[in-house]
VMD Tcl script that builds the backbone (N, CA, C; Angstrom):
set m [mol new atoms 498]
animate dup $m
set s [atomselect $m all]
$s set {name element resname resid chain x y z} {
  {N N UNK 1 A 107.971 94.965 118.130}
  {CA C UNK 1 A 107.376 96.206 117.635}
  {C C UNK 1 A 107.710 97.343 118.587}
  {N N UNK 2 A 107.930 98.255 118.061}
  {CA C UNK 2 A 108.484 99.225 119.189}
  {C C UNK 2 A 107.030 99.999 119.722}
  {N N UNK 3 A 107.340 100.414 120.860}
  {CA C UNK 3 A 106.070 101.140 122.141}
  {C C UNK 3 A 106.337 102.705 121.550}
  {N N UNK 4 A 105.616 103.130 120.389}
  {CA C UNK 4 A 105.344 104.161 119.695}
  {C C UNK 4 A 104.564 105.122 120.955}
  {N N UNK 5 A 103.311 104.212 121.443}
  {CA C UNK 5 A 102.766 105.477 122.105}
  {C C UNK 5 A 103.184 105.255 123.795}
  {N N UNK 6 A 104.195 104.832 124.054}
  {CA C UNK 6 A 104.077 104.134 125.595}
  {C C UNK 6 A 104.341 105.741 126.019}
  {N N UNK 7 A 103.304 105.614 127.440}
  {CA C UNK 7 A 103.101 106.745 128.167}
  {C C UNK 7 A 102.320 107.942 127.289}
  {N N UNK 8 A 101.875 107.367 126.414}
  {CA C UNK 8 A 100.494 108.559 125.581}
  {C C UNK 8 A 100.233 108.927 126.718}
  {N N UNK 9 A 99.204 108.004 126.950}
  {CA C UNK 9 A 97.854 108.471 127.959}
  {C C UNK 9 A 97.855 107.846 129.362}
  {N N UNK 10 A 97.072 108.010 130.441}
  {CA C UNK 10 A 97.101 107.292 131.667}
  {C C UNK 10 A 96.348 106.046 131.111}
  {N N UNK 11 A 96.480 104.855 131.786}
  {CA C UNK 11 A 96.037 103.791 131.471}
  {C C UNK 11 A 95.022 103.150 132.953}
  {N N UNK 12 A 94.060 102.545 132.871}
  {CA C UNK 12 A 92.666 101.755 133.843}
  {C C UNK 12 A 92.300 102.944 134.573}
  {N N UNK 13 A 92.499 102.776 136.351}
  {CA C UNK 13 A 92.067 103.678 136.989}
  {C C UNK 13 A 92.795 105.219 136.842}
  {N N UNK 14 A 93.797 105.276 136.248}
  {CA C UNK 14 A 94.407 105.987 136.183}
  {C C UNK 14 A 93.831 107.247 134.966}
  {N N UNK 15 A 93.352 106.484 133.718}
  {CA C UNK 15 A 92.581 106.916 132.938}
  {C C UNK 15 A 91.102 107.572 133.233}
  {N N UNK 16 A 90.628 106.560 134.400}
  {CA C UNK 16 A 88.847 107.338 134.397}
  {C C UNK 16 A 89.193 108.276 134.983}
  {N N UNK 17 A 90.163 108.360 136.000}
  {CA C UNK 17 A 90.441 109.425 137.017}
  {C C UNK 17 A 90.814 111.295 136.571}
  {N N UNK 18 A 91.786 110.823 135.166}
  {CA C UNK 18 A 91.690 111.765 135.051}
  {C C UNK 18 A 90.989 112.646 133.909}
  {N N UNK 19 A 89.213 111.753 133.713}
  {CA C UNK 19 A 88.557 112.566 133.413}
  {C C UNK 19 A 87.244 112.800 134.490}
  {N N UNK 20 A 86.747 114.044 133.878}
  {CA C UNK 20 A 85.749 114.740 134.957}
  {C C UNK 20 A 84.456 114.708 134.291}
  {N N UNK 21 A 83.549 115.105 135.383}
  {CA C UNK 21 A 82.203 115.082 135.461}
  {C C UNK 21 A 81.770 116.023 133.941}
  {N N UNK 22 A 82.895 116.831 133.842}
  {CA C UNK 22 A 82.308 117.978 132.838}
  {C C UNK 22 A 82.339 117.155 131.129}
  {N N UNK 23 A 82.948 115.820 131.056}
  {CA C UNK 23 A 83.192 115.370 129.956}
  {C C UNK 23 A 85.018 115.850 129.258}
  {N N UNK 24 A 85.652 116.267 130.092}
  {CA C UNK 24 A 86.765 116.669 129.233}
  {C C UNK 24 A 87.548 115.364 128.932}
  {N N UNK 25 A 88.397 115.693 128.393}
  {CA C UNK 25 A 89.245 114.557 127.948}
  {C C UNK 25 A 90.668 114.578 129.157}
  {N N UNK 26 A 91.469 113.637 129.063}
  {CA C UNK 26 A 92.540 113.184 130.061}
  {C C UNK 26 A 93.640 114.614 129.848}
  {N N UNK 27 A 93.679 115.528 129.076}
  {CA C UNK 27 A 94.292 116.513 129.221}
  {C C UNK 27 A 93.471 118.138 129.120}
  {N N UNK 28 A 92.432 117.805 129.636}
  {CA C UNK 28 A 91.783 118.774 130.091}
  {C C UNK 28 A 90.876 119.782 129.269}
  {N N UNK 29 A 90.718 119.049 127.548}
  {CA C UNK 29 A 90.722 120.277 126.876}
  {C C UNK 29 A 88.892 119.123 126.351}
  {N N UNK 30 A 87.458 120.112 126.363}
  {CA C UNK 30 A 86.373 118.994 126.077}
  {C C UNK 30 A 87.094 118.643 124.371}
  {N N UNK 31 A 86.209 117.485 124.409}
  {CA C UNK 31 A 86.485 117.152 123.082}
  {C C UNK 31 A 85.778 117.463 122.190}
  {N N UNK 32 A 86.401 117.420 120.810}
  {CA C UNK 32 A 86.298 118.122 119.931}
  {C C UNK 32 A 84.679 118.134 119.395}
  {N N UNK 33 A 83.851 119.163 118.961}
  {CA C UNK 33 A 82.924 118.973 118.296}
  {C C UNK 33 A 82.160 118.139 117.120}
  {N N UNK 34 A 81.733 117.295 117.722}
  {CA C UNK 34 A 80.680 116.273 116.850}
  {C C UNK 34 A 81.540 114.649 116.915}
  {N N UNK 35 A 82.548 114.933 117.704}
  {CA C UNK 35 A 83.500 113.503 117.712}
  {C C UNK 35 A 82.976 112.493 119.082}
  {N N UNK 36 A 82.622 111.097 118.759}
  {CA C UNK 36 A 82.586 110.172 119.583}
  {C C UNK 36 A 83.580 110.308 120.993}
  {N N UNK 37 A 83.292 109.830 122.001}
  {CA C UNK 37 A 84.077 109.867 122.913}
  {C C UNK 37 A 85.535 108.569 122.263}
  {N N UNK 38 A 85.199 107.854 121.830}
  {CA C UNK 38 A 86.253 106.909 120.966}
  {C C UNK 38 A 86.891 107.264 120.077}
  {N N UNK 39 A 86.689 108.293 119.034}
  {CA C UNK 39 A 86.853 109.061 118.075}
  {C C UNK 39 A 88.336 109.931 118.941}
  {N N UNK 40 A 87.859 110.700 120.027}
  {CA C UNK 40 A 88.492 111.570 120.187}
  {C C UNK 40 A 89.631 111.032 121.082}
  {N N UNK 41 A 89.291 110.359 121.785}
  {CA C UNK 41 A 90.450 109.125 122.388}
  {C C UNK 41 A 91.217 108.811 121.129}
  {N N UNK 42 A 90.770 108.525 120.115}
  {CA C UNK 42 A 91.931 107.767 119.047}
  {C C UNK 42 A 92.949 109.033 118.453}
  {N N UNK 43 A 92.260 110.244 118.083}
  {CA C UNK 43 A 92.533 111.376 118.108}
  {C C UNK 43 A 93.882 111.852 118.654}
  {N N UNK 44 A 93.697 111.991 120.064}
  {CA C UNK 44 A 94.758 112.377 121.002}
  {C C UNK 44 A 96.110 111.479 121.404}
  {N N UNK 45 A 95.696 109.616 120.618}
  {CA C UNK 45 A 96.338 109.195 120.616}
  {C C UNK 45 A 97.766 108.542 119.415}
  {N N UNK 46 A 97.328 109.433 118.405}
  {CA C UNK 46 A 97.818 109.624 117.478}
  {C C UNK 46 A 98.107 110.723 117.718}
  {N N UNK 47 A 98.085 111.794 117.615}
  {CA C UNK 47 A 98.757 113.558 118.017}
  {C C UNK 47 A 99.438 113.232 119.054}
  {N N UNK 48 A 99.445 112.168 120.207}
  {CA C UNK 48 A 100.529 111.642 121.635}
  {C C UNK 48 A 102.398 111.414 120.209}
  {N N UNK 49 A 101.724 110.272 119.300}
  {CA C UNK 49 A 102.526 109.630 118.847}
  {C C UNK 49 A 103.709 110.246 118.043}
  {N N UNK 50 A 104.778 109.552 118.927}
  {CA C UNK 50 A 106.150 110.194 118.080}
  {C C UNK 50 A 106.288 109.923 116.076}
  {N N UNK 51 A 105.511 108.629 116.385}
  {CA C UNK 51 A 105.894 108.258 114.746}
  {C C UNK 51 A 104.338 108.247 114.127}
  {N N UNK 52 A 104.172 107.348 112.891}
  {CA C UNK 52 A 102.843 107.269 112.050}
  {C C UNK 52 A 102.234 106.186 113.311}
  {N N UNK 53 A 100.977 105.896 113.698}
  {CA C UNK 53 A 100.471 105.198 114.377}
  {C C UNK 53 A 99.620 104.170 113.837}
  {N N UNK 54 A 100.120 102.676 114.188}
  {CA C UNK 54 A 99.181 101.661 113.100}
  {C C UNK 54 A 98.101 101.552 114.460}
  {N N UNK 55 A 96.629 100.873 113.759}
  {CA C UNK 55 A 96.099 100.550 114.192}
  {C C UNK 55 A 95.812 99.754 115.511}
  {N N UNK 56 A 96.450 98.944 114.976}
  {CA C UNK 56 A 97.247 98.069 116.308}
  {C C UNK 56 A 97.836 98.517 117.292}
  {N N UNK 57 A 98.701 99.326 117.020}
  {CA C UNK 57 A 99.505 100.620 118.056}
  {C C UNK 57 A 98.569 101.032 119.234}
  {N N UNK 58 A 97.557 101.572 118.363}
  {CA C UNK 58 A 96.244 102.557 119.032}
  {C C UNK 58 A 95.806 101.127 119.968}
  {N N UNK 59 A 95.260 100.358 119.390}
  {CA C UNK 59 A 94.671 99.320 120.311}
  {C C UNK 59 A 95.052 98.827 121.454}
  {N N UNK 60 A 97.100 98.400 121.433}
  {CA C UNK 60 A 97.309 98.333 122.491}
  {C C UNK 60 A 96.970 99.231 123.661}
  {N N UNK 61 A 97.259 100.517 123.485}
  {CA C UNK 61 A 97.086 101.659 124.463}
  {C C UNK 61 A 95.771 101.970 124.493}
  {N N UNK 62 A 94.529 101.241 124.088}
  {CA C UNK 62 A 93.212 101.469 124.348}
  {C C UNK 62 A 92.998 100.244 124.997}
  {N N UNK 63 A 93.819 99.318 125.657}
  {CA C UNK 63 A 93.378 98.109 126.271}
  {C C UNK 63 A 93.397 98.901 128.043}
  {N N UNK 64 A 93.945 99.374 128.421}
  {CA C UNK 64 A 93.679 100.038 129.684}
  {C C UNK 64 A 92.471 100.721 129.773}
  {N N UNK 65 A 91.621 101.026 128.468}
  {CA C UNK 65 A 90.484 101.507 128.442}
  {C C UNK 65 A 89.245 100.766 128.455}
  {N N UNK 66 A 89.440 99.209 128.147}
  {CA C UNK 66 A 88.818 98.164 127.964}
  {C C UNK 66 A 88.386 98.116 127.042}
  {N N UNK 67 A 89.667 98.258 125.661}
  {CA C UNK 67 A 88.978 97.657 124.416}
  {C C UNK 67 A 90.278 97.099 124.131}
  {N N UNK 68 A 89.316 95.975 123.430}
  {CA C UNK 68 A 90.373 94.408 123.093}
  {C C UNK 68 A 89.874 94.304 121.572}
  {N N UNK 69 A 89.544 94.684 120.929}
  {CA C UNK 69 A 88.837 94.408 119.906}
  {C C UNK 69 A 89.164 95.606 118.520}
  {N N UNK 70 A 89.475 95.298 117.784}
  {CA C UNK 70 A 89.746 96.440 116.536}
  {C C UNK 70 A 89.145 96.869 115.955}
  {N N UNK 71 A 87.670 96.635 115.942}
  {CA C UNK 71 A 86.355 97.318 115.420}
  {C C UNK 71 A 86.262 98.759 115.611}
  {N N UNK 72 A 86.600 98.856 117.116}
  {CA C UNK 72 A 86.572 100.052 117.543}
  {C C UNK 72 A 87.717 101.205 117.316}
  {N N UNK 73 A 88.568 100.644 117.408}
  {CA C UNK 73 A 89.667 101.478 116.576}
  {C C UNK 73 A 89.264 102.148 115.007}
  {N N UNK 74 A 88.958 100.889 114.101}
  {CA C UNK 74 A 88.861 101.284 112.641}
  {C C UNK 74 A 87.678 102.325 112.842}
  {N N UNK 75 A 86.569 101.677 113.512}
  {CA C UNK 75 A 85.554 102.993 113.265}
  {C C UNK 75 A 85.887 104.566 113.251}
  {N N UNK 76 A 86.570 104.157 114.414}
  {CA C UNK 76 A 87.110 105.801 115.177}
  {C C UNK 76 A 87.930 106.585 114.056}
  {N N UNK 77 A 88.686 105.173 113.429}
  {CA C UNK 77 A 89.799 106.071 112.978}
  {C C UNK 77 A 89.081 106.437 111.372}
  {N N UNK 78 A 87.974 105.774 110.894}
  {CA C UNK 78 A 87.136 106.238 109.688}
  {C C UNK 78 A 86.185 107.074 109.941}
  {N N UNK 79 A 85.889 107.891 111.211}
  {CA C UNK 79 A 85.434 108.798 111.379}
  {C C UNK 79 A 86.326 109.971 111.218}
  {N N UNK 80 A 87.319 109.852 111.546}
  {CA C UNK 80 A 88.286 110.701 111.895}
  {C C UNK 80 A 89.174 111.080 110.346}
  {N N UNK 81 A 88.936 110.235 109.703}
  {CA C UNK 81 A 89.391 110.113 108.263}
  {C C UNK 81 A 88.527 110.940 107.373}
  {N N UNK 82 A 87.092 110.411 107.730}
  {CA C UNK 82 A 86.056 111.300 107.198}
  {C C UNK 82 A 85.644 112.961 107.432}
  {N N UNK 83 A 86.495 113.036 108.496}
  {CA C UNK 83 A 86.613 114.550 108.845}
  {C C UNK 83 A 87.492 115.139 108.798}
  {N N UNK 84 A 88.258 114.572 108.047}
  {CA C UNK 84 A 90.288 115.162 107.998}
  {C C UNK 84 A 90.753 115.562 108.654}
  {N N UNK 85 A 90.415 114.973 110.015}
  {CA C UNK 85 A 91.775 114.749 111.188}
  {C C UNK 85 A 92.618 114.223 111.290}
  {N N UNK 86 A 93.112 113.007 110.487}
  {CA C UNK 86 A 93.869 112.383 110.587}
  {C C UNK 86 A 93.990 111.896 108.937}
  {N N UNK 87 A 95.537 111.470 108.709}
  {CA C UNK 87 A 95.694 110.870 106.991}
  {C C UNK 87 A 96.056 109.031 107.585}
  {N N UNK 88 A 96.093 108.699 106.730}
  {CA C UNK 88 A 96.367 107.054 106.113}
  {C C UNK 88 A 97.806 107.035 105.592}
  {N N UNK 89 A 99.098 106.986 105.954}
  {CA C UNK 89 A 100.086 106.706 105.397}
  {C C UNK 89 A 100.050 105.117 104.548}
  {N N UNK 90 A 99.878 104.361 103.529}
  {CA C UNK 90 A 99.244 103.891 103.014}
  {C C UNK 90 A 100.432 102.793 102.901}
  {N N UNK 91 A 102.099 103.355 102.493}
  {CA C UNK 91 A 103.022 102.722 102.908}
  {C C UNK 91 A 103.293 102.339 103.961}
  {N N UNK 92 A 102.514 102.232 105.313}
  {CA C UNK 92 A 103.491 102.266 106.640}
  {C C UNK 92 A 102.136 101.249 107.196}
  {N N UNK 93 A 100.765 101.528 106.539}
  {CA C UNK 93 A 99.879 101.633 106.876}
  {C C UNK 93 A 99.353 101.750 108.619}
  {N N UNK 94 A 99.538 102.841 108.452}
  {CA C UNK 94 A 99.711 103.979 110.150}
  {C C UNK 94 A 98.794 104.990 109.757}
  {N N UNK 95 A 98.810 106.178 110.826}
  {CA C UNK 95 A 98.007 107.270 110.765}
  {C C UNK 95 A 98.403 108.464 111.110}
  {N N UNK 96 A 98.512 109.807 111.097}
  {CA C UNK 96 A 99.230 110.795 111.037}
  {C C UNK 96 A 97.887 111.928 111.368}
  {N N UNK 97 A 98.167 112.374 112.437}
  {CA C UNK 97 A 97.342 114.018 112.550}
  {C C UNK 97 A 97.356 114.654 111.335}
  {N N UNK 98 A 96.615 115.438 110.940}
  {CA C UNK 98 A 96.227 116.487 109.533}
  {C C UNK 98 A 97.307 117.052 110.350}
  {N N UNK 99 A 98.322 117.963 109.204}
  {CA C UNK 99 A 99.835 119.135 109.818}
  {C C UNK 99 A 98.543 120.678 109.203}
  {N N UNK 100 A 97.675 120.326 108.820}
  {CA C UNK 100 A 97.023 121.249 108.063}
  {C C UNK 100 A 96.743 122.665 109.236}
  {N N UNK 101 A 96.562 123.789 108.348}
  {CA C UNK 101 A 96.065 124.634 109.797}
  {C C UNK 101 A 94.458 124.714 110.030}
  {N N UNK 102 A 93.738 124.346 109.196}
  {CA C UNK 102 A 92.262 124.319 108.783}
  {C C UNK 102 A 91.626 122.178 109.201}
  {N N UNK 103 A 91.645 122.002 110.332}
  {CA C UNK 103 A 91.580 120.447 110.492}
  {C C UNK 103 A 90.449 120.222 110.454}
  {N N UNK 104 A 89.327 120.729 109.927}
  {CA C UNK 104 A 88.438 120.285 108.848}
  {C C UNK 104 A 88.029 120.194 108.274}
  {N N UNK 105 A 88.456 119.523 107.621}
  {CA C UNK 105 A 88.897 119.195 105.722}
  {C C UNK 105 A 89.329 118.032 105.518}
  {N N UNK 106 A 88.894 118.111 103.598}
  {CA C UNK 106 A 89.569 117.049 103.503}
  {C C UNK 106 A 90.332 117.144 102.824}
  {N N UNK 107 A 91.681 117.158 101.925}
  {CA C UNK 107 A 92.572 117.501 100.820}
  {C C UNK 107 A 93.452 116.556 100.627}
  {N N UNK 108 A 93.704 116.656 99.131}
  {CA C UNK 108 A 94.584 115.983 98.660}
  {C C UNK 108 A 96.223 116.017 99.849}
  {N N UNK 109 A 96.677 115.081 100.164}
  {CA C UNK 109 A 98.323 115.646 100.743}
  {C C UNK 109 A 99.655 114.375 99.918}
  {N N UNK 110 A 100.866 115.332 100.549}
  {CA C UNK 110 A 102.029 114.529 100.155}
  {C C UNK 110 A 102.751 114.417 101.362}
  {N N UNK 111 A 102.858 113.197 101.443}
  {CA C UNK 111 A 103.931 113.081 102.671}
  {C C UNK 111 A 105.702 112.488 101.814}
  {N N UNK 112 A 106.728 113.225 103.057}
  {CA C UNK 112 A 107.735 112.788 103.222}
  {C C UNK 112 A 108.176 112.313 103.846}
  {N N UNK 113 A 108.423 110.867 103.795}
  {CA C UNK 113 A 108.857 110.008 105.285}
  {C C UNK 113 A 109.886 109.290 105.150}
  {N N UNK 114 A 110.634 109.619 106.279}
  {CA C UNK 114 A 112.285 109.054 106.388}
  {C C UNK 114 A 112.084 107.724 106.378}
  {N N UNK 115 A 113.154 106.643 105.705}
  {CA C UNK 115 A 112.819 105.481 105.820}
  {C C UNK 115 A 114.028 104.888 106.657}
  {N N UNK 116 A 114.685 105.716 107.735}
  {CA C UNK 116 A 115.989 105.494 108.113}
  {C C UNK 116 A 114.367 106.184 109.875}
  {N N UNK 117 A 114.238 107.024 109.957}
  {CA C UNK 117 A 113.956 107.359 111.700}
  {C C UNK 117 A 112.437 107.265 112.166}
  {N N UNK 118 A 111.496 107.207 110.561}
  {CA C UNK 118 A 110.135 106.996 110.827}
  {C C UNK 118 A 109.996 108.791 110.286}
  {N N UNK 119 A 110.125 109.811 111.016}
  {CA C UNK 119 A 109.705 110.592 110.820}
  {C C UNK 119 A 108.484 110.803 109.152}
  {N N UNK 120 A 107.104 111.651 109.244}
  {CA C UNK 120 A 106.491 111.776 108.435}
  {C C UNK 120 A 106.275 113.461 108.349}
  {N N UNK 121 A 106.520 113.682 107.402}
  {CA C UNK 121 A 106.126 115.188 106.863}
  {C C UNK 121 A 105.411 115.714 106.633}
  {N N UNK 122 A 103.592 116.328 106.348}
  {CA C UNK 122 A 102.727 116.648 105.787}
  {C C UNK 122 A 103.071 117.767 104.796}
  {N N UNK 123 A 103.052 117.614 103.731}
  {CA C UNK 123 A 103.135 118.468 102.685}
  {C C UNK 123 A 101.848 119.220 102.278}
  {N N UNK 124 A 101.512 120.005 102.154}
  {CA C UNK 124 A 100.425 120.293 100.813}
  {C C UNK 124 A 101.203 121.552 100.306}
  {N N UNK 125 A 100.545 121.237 99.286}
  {CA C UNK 125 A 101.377 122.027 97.696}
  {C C UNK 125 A 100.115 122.427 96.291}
  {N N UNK 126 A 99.516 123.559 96.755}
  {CA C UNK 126 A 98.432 123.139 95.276}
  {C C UNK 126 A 98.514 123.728 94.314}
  {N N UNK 127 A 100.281 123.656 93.808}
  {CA C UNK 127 A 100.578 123.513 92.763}
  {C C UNK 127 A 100.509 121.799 92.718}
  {N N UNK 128 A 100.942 120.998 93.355}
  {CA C UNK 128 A 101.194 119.728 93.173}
  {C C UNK 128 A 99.336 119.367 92.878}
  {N N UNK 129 A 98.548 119.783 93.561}
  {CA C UNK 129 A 97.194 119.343 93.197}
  {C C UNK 129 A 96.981 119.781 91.999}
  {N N UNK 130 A 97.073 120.909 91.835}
  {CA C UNK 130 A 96.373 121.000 89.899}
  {C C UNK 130 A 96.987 120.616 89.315}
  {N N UNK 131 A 98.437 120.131 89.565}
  {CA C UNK 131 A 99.245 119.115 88.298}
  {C C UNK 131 A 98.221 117.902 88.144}
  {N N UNK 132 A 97.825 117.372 89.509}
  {CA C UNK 132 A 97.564 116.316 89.235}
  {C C UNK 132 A 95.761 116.492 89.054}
  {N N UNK 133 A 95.070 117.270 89.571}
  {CA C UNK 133 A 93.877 117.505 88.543}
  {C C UNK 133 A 94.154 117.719 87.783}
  {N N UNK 134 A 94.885 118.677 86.522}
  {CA C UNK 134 A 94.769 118.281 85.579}
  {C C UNK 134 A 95.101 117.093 84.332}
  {N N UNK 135 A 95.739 116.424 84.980}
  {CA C UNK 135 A 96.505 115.130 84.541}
  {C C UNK 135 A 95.449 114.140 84.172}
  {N N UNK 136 A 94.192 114.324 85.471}
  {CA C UNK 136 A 93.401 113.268 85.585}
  {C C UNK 136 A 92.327 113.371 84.900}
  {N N UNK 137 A 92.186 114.294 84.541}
  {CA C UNK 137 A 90.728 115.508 84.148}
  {C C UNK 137 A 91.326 115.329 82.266}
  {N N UNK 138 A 92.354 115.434 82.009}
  {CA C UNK 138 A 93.051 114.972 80.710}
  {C C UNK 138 A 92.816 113.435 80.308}
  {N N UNK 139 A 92.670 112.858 81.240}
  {CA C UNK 139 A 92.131 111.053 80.203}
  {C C UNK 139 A 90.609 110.730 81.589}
  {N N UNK 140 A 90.478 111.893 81.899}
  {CA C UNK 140 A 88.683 110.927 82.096}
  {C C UNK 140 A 88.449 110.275 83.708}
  {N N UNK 141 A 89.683 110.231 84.434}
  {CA C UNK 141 A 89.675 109.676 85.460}
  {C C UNK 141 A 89.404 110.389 86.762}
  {N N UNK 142 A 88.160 110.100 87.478}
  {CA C UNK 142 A 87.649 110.972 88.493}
  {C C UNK 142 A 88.487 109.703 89.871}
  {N N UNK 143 A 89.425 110.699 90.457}
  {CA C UNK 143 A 90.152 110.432 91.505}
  {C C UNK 143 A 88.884 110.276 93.027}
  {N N UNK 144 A 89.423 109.080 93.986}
  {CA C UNK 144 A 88.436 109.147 94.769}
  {C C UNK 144 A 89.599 110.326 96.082}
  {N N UNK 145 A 90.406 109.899 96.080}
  {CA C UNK 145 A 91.668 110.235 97.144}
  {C C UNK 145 A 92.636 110.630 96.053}
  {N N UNK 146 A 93.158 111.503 97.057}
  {CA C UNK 146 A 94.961 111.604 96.205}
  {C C UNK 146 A 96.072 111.889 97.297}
  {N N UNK 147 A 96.646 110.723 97.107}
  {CA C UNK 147 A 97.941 111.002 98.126}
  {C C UNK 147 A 99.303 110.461 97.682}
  {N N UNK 148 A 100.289 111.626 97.902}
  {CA C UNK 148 A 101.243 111.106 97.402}
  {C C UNK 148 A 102.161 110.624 98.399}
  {N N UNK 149 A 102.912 109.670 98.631}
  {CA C UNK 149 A 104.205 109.274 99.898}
  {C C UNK 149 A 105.863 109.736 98.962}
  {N N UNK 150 A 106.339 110.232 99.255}
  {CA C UNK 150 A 107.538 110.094 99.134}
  {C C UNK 150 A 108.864 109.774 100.173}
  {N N UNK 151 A 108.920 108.613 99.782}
  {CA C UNK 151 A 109.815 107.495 100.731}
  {C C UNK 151 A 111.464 108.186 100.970}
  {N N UNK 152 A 112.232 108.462 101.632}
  {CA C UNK 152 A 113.695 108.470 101.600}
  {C C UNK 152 A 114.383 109.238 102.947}
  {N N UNK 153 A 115.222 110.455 103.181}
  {CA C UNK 153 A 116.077 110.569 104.200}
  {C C UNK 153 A 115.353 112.158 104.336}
  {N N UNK 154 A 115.014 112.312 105.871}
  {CA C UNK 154 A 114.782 113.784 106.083}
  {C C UNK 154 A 116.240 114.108 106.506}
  {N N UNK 155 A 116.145 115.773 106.670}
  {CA C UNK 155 A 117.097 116.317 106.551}
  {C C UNK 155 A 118.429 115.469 107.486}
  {N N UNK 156 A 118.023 115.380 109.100}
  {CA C UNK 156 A 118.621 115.032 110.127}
  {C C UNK 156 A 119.535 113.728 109.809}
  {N N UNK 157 A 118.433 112.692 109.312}
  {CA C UNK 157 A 119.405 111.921 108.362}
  {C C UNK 157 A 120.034 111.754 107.688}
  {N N UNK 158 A 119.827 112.538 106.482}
  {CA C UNK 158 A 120.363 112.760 105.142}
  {C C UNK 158 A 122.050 113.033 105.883}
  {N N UNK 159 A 122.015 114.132 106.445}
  {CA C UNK 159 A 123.156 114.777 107.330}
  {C C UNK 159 A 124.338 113.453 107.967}
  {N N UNK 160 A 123.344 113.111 108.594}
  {CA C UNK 160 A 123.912 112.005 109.098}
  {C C UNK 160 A 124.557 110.737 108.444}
  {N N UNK 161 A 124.091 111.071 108.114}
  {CA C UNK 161 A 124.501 109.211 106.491}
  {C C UNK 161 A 125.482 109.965 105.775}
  {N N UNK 162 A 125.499 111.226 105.428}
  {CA C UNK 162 A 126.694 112.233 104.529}
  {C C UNK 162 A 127.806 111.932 105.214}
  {N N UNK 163 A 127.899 112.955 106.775}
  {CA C UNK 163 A 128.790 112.773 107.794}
  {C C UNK 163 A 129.418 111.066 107.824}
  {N N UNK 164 A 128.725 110.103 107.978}
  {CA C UNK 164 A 128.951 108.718 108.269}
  {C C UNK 164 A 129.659 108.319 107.109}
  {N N UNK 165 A 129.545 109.226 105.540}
  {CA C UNK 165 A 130.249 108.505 104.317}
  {C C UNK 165 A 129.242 107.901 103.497}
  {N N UNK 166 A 128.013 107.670 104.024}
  {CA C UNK 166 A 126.905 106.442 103.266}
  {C C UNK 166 A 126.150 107.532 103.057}
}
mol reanalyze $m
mol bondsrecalc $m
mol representation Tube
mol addrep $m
């Protein structure tokens, strides 16, 4: 499995050290309003991450923190879900910072994700939402979530695979 978040964060002593008496977090900024100290650790460690971040991902790099256990992850990360900080790539099943400029919320999104470098896109489009409210609202069906993935080559690739002939 590749080391998605290696070198996120400081890890054991290295970690308590560099937080302070005042409560801030390991890069100096307090954490966010109304978020668990676990919450916001999972937070920063997904916004660290180059790619979508699975669960598991997060866990390894929370074992320098002394958690061994995935309870604590899912909570964090269904808090964090519940406040639209973070999406559910559902194909990858990973996690992605809101790209939104308003990060609390919750909204329908579309992602575009390369299936050649990882890269994930956050889309929102609400033309693409009232297509699909009204689609749903047309035979009766009250949506709990709406997310769309669209799987294939971002630009860098696309380029690249052209150039290569494929």
């Amino acid at each position: 499995m590749r080391q998605k978040l290696e070198g996120a964060a400081p890890k054991g002593k290295a970690a308590t050290a560099s937080k302070t008496a005042m409560g801030t977090t390991r890069r100096g900024r307090p954490p966010r309003a109304g978020l668990s100290h676990w919450q916001q650790r999972v937070l920063d460690l997904v916004r660290a991450s180059a790619e979508p971040a699975s669960a598991y991902d997060i866990l390894r790099e929370m074992k320098g923190d002394g958690i061994t256990a995935p309870p604590v992850v899912y909570r964090a990360l269904k808090g964090l879900l519940d406040r639209g900080l973070v999406h559910r790539i559902e194909s990858l099943n990973a996690y992605v910072v809101c790209g939104g400029p308003d990060h609390h919320h919750t909204h329908p999104a579309q992602f575009a994700i390369c299936r050649d470098c990882g890269r994930v896109e956050e889309i929102t489009d609400p033309a693409v939402d009232g297509l699909i409210e009204a689609w749903t609202g047309r035979i009766g069906f009250v949506a709990d979530r709406r997310t769309i993935e669209i799987l294939g080559r971002c630009r860098d690739c696309a380029a690249g695979a052209a150039a290569a002939g494929g």
